[in-house]
ROMI-471984 format. One record per residue: y negated, z, x negated of N, C-alpha, C in turn; residue in three letters; residue number from 1. Coordinates in Angstrom, 1 decimal, padded with zeros to 4 digits, m for minus. Each point is the difference from the previous one (the first is absolute). Layout:
REM residues N
<n_py:Y; n_pz:Z; n_px:X; ca_py:Y; ca_pz:Z; ca_px:X; c_py:Y; c_pz:Z; c_px:X; r:ALA; k:NUM> $
...
END
This chain:
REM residues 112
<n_py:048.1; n_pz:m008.2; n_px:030.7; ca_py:000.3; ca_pz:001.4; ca_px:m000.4; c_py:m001.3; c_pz:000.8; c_px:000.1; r:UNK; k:1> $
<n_py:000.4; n_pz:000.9; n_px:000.5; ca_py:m001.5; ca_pz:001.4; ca_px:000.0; c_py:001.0; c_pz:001.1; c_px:m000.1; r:UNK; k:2> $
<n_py:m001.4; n_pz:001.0; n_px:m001.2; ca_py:000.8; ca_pz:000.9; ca_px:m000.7; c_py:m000.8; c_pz:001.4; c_px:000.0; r:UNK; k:3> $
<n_py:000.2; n_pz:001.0; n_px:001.4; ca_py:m001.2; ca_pz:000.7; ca_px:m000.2; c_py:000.2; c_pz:001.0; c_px:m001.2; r:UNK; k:4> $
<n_py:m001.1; n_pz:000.8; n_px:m000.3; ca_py:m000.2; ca_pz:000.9; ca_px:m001.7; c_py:m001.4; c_pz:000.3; c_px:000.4; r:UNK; k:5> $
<n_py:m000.4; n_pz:000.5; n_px:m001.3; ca_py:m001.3; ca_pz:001.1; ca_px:m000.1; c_py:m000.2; c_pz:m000.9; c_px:m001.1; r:UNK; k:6> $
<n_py:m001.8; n_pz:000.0; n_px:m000.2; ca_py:m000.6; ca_pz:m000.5; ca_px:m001.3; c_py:m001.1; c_pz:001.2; c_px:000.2; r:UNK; k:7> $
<n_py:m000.1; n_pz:000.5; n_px:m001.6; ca_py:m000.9; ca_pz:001.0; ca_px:m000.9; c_py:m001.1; c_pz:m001.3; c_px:m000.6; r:UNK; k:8> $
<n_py:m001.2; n_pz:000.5; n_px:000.0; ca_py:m000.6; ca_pz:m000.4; ca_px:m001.4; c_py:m000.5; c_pz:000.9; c_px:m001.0; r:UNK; k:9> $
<n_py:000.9; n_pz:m000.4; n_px:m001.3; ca_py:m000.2; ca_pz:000.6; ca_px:m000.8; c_py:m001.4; c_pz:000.1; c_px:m001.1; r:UNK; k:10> $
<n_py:m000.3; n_pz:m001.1; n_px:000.7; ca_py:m001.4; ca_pz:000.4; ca_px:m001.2; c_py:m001.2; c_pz:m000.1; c_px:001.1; r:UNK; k:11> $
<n_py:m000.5; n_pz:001.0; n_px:000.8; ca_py:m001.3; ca_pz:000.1; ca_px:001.0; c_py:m000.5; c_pz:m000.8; c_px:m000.4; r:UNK; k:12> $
<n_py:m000.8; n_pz:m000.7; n_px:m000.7; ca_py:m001.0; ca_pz:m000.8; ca_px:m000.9; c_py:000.3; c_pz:m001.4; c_px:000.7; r:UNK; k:13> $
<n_py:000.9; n_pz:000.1; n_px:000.6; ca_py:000.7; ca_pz:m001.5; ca_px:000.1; c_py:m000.1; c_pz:m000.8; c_px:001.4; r:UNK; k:14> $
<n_py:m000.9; n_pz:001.3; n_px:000.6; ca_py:m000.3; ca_pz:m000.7; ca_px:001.7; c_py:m000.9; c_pz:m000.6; c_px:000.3; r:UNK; k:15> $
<n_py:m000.5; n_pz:m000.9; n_px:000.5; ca_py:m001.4; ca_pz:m000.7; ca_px:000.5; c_py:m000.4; c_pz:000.9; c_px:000.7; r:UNK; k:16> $
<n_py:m001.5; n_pz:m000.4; n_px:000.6; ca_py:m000.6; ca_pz:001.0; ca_px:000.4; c_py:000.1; c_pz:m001.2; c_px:001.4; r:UNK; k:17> $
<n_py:000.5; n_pz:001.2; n_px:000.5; ca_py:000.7; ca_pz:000.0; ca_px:001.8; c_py:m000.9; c_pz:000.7; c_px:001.4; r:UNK; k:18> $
<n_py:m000.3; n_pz:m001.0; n_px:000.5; ca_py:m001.1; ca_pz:001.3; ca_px:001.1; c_py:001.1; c_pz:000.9; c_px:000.8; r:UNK; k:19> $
<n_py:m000.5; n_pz:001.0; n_px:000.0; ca_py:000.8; ca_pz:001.2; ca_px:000.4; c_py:000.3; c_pz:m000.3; c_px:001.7; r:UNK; k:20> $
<n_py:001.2; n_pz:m000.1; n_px:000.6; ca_py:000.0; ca_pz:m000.8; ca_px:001.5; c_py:000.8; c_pz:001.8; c_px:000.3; r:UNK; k:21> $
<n_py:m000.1; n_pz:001.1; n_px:m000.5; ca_py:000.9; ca_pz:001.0; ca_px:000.8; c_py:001.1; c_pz:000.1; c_px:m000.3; r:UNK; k:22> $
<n_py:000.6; n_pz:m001.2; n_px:m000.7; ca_py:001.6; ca_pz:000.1; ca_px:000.4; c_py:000.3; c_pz:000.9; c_px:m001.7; r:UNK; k:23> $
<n_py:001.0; n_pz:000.7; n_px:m000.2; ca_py:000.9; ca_pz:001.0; ca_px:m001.0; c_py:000.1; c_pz:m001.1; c_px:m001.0; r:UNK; k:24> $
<n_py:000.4; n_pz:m001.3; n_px:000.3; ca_py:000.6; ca_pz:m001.2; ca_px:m001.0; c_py:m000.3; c_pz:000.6; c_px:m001.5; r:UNK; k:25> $
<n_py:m001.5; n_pz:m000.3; n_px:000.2; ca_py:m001.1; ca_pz:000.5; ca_px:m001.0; c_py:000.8; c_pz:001.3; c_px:m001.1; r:UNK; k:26> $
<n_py:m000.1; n_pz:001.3; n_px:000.5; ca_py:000.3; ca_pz:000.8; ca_px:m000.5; c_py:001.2; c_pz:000.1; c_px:m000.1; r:UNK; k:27> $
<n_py:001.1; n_pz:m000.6; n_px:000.8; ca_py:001.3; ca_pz:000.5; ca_px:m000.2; c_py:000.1; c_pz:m001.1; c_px:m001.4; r:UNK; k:28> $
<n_py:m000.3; n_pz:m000.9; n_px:m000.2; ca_py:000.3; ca_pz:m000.7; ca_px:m001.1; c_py:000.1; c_pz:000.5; c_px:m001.5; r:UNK; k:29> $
<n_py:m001.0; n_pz:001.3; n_px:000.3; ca_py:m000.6; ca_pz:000.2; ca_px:m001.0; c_py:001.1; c_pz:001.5; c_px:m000.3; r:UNK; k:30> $
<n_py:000.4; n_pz:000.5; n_px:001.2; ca_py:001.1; ca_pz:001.0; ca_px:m000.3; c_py:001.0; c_pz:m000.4; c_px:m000.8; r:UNK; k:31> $
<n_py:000.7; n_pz:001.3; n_px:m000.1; ca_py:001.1; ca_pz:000.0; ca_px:m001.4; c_py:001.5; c_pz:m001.1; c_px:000.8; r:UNK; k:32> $
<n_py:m000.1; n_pz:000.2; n_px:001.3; ca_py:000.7; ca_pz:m000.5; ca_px:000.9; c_py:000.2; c_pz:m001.6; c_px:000.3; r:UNK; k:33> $
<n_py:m001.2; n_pz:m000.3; n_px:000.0; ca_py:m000.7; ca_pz:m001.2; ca_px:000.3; c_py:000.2; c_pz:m000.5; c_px:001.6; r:UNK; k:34> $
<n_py:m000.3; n_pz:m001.1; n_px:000.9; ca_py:000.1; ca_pz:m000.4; ca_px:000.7; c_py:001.2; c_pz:m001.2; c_px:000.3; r:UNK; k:35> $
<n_py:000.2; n_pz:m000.3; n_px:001.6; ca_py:001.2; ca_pz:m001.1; ca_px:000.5; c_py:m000.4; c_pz:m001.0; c_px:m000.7; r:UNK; k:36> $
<n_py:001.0; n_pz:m001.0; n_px:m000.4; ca_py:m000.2; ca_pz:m001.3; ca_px:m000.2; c_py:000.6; c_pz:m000.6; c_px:000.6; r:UNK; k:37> $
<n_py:000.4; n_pz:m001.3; n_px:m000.1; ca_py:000.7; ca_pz:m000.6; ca_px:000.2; c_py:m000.1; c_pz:m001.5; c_px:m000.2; r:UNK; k:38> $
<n_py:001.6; n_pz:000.3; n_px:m001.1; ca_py:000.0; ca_pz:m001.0; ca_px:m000.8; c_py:000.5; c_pz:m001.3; c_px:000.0; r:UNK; k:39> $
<n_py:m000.2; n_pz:m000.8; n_px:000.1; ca_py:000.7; ca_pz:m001.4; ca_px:001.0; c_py:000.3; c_pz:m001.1; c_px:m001.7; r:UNK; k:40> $
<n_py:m000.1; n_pz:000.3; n_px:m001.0; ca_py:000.7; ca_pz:m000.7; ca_px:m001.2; c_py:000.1; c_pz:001.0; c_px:m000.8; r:UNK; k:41> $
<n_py:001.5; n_pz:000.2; n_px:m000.5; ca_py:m000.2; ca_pz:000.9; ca_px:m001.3; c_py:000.9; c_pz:m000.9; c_px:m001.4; r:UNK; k:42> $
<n_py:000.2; n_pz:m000.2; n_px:m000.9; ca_py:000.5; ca_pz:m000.6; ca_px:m001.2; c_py:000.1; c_pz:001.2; c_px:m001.0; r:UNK; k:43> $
<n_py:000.9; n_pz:m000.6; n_px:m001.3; ca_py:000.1; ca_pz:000.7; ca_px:m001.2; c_py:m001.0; c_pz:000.2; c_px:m000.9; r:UNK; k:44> $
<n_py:m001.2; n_pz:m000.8; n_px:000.8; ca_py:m001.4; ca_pz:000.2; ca_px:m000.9; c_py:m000.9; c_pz:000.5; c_px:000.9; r:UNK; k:45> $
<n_py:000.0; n_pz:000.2; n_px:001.3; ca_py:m001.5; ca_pz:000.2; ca_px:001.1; c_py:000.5; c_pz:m000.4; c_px:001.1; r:UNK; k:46> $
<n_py:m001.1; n_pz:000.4; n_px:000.8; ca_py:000.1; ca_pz:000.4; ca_px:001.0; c_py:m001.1; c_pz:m001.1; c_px:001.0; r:UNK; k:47> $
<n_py:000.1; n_pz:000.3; n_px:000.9; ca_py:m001.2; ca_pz:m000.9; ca_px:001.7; c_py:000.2; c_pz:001.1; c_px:000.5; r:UNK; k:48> $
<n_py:m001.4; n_pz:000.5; n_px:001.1; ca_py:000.2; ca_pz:000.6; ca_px:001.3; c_py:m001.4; c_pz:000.0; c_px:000.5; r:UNK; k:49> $
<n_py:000.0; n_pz:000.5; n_px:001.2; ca_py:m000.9; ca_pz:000.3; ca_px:001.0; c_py:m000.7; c_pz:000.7; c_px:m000.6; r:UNK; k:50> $
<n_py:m001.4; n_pz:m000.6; n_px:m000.3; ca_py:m001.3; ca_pz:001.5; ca_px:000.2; c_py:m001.0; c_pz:m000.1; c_px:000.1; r:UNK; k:51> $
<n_py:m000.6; n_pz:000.9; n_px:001.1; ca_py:m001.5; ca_pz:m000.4; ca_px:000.4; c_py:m001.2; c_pz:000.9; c_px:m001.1; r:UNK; k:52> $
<n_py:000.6; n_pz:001.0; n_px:m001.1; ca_py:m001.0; ca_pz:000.1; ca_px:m001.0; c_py:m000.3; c_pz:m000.6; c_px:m001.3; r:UNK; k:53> $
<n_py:m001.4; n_pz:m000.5; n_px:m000.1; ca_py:000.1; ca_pz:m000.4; ca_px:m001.5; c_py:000.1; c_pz:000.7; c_px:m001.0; r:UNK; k:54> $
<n_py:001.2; n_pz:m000.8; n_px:m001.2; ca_py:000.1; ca_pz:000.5; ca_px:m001.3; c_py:m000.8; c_pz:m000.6; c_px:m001.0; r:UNK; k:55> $
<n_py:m000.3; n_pz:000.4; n_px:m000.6; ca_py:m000.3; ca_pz:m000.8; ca_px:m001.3; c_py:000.9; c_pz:m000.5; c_px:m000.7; r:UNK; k:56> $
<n_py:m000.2; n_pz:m001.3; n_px:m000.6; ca_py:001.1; ca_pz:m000.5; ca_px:m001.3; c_py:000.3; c_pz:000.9; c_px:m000.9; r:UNK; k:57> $
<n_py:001.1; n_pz:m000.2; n_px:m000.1; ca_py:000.2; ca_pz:001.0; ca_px:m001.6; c_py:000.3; c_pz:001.2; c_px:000.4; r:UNK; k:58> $
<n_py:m000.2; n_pz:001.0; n_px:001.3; ca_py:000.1; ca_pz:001.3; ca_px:000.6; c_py:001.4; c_pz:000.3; c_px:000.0; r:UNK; k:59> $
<n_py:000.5; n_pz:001.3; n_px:m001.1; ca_py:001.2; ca_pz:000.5; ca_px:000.5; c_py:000.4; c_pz:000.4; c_px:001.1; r:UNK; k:60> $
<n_py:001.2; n_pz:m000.5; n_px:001.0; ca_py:000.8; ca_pz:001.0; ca_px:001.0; c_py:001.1; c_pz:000.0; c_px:m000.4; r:UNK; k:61> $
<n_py:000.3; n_pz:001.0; n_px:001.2; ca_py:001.7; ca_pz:000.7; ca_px:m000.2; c_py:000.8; c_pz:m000.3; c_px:001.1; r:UNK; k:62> $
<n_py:000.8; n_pz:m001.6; n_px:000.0; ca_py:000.8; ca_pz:m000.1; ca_px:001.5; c_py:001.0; c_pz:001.1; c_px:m000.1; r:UNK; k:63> $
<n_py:000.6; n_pz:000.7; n_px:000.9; ca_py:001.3; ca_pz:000.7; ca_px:000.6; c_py:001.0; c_pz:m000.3; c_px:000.9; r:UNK; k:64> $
<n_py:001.1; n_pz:m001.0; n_px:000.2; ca_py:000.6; ca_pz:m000.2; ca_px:000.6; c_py:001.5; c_pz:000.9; c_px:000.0; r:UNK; k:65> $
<n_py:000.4; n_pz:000.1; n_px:001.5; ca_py:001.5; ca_pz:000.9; ca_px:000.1; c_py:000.8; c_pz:m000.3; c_px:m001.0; r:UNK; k:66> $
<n_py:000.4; n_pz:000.6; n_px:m000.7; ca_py:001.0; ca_pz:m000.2; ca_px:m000.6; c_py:000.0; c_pz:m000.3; c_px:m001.5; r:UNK; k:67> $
<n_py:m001.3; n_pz:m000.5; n_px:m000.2; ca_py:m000.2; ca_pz:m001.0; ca_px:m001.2; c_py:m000.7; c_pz:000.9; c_px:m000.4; r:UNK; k:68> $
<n_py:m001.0; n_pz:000.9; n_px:000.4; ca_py:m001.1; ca_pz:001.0; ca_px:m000.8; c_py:m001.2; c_pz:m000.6; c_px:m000.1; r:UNK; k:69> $
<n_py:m000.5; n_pz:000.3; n_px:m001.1; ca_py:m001.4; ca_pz:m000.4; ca_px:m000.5; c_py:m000.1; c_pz:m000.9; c_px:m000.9; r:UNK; k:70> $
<n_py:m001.1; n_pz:m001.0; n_px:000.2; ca_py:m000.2; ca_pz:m001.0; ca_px:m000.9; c_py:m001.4; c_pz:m000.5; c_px:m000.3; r:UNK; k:71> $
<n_py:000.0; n_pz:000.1; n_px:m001.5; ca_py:m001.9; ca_pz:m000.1; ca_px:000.2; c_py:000.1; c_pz:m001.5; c_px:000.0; r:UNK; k:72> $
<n_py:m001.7; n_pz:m000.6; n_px:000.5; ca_py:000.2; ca_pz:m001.4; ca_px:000.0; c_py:m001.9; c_pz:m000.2; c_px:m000.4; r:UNK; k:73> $
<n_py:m000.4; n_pz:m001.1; n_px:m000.2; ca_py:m001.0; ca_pz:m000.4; ca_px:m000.2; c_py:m000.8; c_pz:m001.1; c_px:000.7; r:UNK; k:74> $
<n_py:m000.8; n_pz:m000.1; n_px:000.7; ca_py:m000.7; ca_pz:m000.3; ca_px:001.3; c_py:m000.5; c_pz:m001.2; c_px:m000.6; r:UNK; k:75> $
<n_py:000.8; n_pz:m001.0; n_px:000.7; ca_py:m000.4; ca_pz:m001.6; ca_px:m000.8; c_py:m001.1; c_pz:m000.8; c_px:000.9; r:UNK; k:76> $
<n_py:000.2; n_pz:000.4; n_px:001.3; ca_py:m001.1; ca_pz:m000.3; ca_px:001.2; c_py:000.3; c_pz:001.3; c_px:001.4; r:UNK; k:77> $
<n_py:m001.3; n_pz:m000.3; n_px:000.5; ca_py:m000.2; ca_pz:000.8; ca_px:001.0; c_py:m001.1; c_pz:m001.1; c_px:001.3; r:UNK; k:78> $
<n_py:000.7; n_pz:m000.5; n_px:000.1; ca_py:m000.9; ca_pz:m000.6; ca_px:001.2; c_py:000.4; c_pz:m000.4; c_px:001.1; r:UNK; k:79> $
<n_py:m000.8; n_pz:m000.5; n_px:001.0; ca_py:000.0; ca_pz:m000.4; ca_px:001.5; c_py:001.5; c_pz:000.9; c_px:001.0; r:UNK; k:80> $
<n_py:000.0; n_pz:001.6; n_px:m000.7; ca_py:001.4; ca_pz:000.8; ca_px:000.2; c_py:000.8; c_pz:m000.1; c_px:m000.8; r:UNK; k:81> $
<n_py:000.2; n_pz:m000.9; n_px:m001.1; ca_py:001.2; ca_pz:000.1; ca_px:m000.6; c_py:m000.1; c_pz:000.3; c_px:m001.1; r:UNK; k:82> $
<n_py:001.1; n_pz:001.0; n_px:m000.6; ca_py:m000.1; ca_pz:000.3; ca_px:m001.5; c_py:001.1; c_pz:000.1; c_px:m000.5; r:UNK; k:83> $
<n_py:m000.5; n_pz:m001.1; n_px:m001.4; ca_py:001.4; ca_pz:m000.7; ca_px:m000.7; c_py:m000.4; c_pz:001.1; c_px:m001.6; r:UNK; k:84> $
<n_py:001.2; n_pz:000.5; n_px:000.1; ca_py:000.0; ca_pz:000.6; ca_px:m001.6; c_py:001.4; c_pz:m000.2; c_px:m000.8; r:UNK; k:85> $
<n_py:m000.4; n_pz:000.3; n_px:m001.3; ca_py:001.4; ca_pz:m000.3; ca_px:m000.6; c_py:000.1; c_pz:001.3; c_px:m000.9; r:UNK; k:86> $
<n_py:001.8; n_pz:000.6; n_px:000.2; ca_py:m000.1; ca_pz:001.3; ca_px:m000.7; c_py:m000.3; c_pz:000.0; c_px:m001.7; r:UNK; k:87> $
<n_py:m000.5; n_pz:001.1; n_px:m000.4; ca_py:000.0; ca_pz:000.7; ca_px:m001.9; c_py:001.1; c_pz:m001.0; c_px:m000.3; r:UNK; k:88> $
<n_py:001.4; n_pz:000.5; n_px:000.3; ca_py:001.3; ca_pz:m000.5; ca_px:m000.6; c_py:000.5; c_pz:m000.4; c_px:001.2; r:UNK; k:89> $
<n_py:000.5; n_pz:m000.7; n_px:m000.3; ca_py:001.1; ca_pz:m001.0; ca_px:001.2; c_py:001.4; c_pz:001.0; c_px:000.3; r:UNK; k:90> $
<n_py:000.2; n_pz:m000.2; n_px:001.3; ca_py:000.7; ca_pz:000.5; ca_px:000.8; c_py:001.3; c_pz:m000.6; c_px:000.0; r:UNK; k:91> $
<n_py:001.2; n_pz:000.7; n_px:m000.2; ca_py:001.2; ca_pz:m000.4; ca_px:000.5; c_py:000.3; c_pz:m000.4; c_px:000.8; r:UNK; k:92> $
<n_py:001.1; n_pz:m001.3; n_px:000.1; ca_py:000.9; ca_pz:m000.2; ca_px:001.8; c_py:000.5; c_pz:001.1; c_px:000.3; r:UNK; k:93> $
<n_py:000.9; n_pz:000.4; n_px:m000.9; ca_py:000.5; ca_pz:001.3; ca_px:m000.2; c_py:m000.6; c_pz:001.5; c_px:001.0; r:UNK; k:94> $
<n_py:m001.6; n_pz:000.0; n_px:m000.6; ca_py:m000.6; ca_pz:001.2; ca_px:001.0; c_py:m000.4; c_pz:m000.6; c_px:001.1; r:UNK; k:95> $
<n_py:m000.9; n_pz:m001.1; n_px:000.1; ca_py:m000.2; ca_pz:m000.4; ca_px:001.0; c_py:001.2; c_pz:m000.3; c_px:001.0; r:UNK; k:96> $
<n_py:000.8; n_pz:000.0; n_px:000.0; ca_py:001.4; ca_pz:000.0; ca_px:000.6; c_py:000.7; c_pz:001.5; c_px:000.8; r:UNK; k:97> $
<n_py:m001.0; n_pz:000.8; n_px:m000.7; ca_py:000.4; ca_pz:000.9; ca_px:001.2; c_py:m000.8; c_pz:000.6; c_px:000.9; r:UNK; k:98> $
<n_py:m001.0; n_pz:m001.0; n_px:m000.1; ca_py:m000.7; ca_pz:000.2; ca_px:001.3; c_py:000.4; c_pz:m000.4; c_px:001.6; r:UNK; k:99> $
<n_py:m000.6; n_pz:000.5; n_px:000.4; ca_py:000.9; ca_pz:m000.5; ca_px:001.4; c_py:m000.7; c_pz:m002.0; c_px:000.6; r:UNK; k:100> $
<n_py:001.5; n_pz:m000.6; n_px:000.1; ca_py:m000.5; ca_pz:m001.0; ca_px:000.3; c_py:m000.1; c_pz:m001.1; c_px:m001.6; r:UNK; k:101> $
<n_py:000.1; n_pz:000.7; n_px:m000.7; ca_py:m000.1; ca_pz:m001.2; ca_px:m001.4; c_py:001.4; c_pz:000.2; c_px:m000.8; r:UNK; k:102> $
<n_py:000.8; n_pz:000.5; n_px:000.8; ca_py:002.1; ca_pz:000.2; ca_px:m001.0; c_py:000.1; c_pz:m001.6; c_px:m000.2; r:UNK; k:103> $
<n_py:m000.7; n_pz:m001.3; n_px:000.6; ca_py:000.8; ca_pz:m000.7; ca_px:m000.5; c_py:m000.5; c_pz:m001.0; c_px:m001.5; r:UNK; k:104> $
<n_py:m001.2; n_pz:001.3; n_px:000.0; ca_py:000.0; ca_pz:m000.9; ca_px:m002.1; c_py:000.4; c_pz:001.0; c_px:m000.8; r:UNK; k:105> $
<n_py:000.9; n_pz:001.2; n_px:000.6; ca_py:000.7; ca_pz:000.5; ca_px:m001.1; c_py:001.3; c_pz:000.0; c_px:000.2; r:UNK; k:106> $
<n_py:000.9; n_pz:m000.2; n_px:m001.2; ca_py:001.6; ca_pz:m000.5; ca_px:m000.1; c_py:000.8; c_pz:000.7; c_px:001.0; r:UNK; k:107> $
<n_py:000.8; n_pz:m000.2; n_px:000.9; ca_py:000.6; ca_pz:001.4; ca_px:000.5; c_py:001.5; c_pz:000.2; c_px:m000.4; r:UNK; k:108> $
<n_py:000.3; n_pz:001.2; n_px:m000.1; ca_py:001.0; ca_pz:000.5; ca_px:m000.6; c_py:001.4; c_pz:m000.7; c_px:001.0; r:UNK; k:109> $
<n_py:001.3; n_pz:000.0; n_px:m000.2; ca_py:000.8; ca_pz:m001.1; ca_px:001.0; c_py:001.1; c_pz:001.7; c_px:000.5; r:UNK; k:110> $
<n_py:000.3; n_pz:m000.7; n_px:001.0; ca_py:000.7; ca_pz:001.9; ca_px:000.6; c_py:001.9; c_pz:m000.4; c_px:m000.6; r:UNK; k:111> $
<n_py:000.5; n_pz:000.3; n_px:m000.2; ca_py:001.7; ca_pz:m000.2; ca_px:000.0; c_py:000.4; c_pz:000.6; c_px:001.3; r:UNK; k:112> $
END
């Protein structure tokens, strides 16, 4: 499963120091917006995805997936591209279920 979304980092403080290669990554991360991700594990506690910047441990972000909104989460590793965090408060099947592509860990309603 791959799940694209936007990640914010919420606490600036929280980025390694990255040699500057040109690319936006950098700053768009840092907007209110944040930058693409893409998320290839999500759970009721955290997340996996693709990323070529480093975070620091412990650094707040803000995933945004369709449907589901915003979710803060806490940056458990950042390495070799990948960054595994786990959200503040755990996430419902429920929400996470209405993202596109994850309806089948939420209940679905039966039609008559």
């Amino acid at each position: 499963m791959r799940i694209a979304g936007r990640l914010a980092l919420q606490t600036p403080s929280g980025m390694e120091a990255a040699p500057c290669d040109g690319s936006r990554l950098k700053s768009d991360i840092l907007s209110f917006h944040g930058c693409d991700i893409l998320v290839s594990n999500i759970s009721e506690l955290g997340f996996e995805a693709k990323f070529s910047l480093p975070l620091k441990r412990g650094a707040l972000v803000r995933l945004r997936l369709p449907g589901a909104g915003a979710m803060l989460a806490k940056v458990s590793s950042c390495q070799k591209g990948v960054l595994k965090a786990e959200f503040v408060n755990p996430v419902s099947p429920a929400r996470l279920g209405k993202t596109l592509g994850m309806s089948r860990l939420a209940p679905q309603p039966a039609f008559a």
